[in-house]
N, C-alpha and C positions, 0 to 999 in steps of 0.2 A: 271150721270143720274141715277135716281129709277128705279130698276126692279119693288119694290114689294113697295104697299108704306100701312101701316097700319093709318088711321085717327080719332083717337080718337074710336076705336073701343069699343065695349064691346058686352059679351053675356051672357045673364043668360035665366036658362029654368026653373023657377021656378015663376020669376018677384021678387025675393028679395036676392037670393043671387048671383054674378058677376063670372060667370067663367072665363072671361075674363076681365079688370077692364081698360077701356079706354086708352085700348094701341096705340098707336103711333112709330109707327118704320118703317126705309127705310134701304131697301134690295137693293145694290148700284149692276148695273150688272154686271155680271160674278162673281160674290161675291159667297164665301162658306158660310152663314152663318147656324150655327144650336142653337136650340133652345134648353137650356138645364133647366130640371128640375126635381121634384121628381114627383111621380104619384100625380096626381088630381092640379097641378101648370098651367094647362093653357095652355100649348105647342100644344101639339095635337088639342085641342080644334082651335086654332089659324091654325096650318097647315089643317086642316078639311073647316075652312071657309075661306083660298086660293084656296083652292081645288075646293070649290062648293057643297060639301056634308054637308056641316052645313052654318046657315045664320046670319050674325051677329045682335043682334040685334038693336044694334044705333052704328054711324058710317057708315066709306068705306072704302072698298078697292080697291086701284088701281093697275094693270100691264099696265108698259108702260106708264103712264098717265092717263089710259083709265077706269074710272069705273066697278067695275067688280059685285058689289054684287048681280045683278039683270040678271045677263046671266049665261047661262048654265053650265055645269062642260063640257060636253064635247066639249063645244065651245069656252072654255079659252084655248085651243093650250098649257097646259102643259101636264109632263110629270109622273106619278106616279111609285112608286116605293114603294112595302109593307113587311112588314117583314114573310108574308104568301107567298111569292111570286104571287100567283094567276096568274099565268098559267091556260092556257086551255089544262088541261091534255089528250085530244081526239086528240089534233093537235101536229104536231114535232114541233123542236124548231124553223124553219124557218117558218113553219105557224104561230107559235105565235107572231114573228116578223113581219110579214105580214100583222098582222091583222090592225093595229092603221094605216097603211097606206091604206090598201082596205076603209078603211071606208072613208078615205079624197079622195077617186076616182082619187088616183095615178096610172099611166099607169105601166102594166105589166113589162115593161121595167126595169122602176125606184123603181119598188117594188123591184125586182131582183137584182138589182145594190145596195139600200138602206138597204137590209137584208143580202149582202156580205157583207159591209161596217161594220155593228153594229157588225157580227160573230166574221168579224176583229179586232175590236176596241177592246174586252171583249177576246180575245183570245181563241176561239173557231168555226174555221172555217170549224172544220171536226166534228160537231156536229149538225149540221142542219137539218139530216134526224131524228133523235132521236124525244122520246116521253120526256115530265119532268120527269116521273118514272123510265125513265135509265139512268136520271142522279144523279150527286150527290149531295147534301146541298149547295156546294161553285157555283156549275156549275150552280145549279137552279136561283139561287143569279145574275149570271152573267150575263144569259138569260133576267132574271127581268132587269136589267141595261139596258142592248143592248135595250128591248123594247120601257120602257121611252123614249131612246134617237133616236132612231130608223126613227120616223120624222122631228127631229131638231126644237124639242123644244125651247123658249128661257129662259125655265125657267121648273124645275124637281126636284118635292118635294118626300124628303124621308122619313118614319115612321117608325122607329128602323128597318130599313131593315137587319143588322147582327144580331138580338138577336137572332134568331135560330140555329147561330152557334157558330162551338165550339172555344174555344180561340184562338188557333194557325189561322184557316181558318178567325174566326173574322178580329184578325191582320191582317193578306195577305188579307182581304177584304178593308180593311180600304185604305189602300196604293193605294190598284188598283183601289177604286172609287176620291181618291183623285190624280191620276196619270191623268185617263180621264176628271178631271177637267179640271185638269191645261191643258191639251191638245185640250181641247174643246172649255174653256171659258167659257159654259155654265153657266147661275146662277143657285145655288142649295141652297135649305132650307130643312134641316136637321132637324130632331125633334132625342131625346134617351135623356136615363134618366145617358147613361155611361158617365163621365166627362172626363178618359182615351180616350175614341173614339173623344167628342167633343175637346179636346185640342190636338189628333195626326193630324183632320182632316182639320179643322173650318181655315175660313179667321179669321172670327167674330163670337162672341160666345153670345148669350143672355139668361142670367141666369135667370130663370123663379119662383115665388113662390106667393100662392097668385094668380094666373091672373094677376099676373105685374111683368114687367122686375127689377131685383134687380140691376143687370148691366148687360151693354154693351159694352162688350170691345175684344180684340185682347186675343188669350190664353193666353200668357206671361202673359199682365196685370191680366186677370183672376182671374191667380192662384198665381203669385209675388204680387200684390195689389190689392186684395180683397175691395171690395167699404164698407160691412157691414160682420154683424158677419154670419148673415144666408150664406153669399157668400164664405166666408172664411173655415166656416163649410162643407159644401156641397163640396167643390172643390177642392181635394185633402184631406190630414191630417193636424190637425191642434191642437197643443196645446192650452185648452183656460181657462182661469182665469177670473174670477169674480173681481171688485174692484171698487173700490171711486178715480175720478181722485180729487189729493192735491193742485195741482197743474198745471198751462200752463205757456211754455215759449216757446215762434215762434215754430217751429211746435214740440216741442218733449212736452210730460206732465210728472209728476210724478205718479204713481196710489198704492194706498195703499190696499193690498189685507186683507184676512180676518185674517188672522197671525197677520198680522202688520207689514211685511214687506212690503218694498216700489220699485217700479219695473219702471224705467226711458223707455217710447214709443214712437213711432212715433201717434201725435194726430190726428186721421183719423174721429174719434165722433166731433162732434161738441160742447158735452158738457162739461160744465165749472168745475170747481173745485166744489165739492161736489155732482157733477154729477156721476152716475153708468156706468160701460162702462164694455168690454169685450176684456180682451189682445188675441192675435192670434198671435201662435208663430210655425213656418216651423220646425217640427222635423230636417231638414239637415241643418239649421240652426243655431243650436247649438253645438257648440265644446267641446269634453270631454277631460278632462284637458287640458284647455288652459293655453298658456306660461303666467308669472307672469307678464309680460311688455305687457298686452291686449292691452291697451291703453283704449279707452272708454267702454268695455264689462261690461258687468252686468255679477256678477261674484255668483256661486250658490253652495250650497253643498248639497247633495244628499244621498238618501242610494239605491242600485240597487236591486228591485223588481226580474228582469228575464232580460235576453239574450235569444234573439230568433233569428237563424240563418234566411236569407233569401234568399241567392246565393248571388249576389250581394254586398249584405249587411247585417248589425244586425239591429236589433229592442232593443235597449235596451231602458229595463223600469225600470225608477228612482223614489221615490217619495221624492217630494219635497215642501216646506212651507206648511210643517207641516199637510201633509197629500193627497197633489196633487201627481196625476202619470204622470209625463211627458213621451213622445216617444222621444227618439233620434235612430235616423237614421248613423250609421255609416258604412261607403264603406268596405267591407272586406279587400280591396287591402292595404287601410292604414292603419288598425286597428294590432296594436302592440301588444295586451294584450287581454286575455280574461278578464272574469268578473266574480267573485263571489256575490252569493244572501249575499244581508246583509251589502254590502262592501261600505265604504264612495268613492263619486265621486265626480269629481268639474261640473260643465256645467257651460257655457258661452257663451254667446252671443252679439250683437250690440244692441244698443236702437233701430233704425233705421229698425228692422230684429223685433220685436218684435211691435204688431198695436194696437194703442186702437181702437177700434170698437163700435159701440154702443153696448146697453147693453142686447137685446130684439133678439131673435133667433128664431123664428118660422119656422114650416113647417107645407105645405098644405099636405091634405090628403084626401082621399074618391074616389071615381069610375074614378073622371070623371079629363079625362085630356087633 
């Protein structure tokens, strides 16, 4: 069954341009899903008229089945959760807890019971008497959680709730709102423009650009098969190439770059031989010197730009046909040899590992998202 159900939505405030462009998406419940895109793509916009703070303007939306565009924000029974946190800094943290239930004229009892519980759940039970200003970024954060959920929501939208922290607290935030997920059930609709966040945290991820979903898929798929070139762009790293497909044969094409070399893909464009398209190729996907018996690898020679350590791994940067800089990605644990600027390289890879794409990459831009 739909928690959330989007029906042919759209919204523009101007009456000519669609910040939102007749979306259609269901949010299945207890589902993670988050809405991922760059600023002014439409996400926020979207979580804003779930919310009840903005009004779609043709279209509905449903919770539950149930119509929503025409009732209240505070009588849709979800749960909000802001990256300002918005706390009532006059009240401790258990009054802030308190408060979303006072207002549904829960008995004293169950307010008490229901504000240990959340304290519980977010890990902070001997913080109750505290104001938000004696606590810290991560703790403020947590408070915010416990609220949202604090009346048992069936549904708790987020709006980049970690950007105000710092990396490391980020991470340990991520884990612990996706800890009480899975321990709750709840459904959650995620908005952030980070891809890292949406693919550590996300059941379902919807890539956003434009006011329209580019795709809809599980993180794996996401980021291993990219549906278009803006997707592939946006989501992760990605080497990408210009080219004229020569050729199709069942799913692989041939595409002839601007050198004149010719580069064997997997055909993900639709377009035919003499059509423009866009390879997309996973830096950790490419093998530096590969053994002579590849077998199907597209086999490349190179000269090495730079070697950039990165813990983990290297960055090495190659330029190749005849003027492209590729990224490779290699793991330090198995990297044999350094690497001198200047120095010839082989790189290799599968057809299969390398996508043609279409040919057209845009992104949205401006205030509003």
């Amino acid at each position: 069954m739909a928690s959330v159900s989007f029906a042919n939505v759209s919204k523009t405030y101007d009456g000519k341009t669609s910040v939102v462009d007749n979306l259609n998406l269901d949010v299945k419940e207890g589902e993670f899903l988050s809405m991922l895109g760059p600023s002014g793509s439409g996400k926020t916009t979207c979580l804003m008229m779930l919310a009840g703070f903005e009004t779609a303007t043709s279209g509905e939306i449903y919770l539950d089945g149930r119509p929503i565009n025409r009732v209240a924000p505070q009588r849709r029974n979800i749960g909000m959760v802001f990256q300002n946190y918005a706390l009532f800094p006059h009240m401790t943290v258990a009054e802030n807890l308190a408060f979303p239930l006072q207002v549904r004229n829960i008995s004293k009892a169950d307010i008490a019971q229901k504000v240990n519980r959340a304290l519980e759940m977010v890990e902070l039970p001997h913080l109750g008497n505290r104001r938000p200003a004696q606590l810290s970024g991560g703790q403020q954060q947590r408070v915010a959680v416990a609220r949202a959920l604090v009346f048992d929501p069936k549904l708790v939208l987020m709006d980049e709730p970690l950007g105000a922290l710092d990396k490391q607290l980020r991470e340990q935030m991520q884990y612990e709102i996706k800890r009480i997920h899975e321990r709750l059930g709840v459904t959650i609709v995620y908005v952030t423009h980070d891809q890292a966040e949406a693919l550590t945290m996300s059941d379902t991820i919807a890539v956003f650009n434009f006011g329209k979903i580019q795709q809809l898929a599980k993180p794996a798929e996401v980021y291993e098969t990219p549906s278009n070139s803006f997707v592939a762009q946006f989501i992760g790293e990605n080497n990408m190439l210009p080219g004229t497909i020569v050729e199709r044969s069942g799913n692989l094409c041939k595409v002839m770059l601007a050198n004149g070399d010719t580069i064997a893909a997997l055909a993900v464009t639709d377009a035919q031989a003499g059509g423009a398209t866009q390879l997309s190729l996973r830096p950790e996907r490419i093998v530096v010197d590969p053994a002579p018996d590849g077998g199907d690898r597209t086999l490349v020679t190179g000269k090495i730009v730079d070697q950039i350590y990165v813990g983990d791994h290297s960055r090495i940067q190659v330029r190749v046909f005849g003027g492209h800089e590729f990224i490779v990605k290699v793991q330090n644990a198995s990297l044999r040899r350094t690497f001198s600027k200047g120095e010839a390289i082989t790189l290799g890879w599968h057809a299969t590992d390398c996508r043609a794409l279409d040919a057209a990459a845009g992104h949205s831009s401006g205030p509003v998202q």
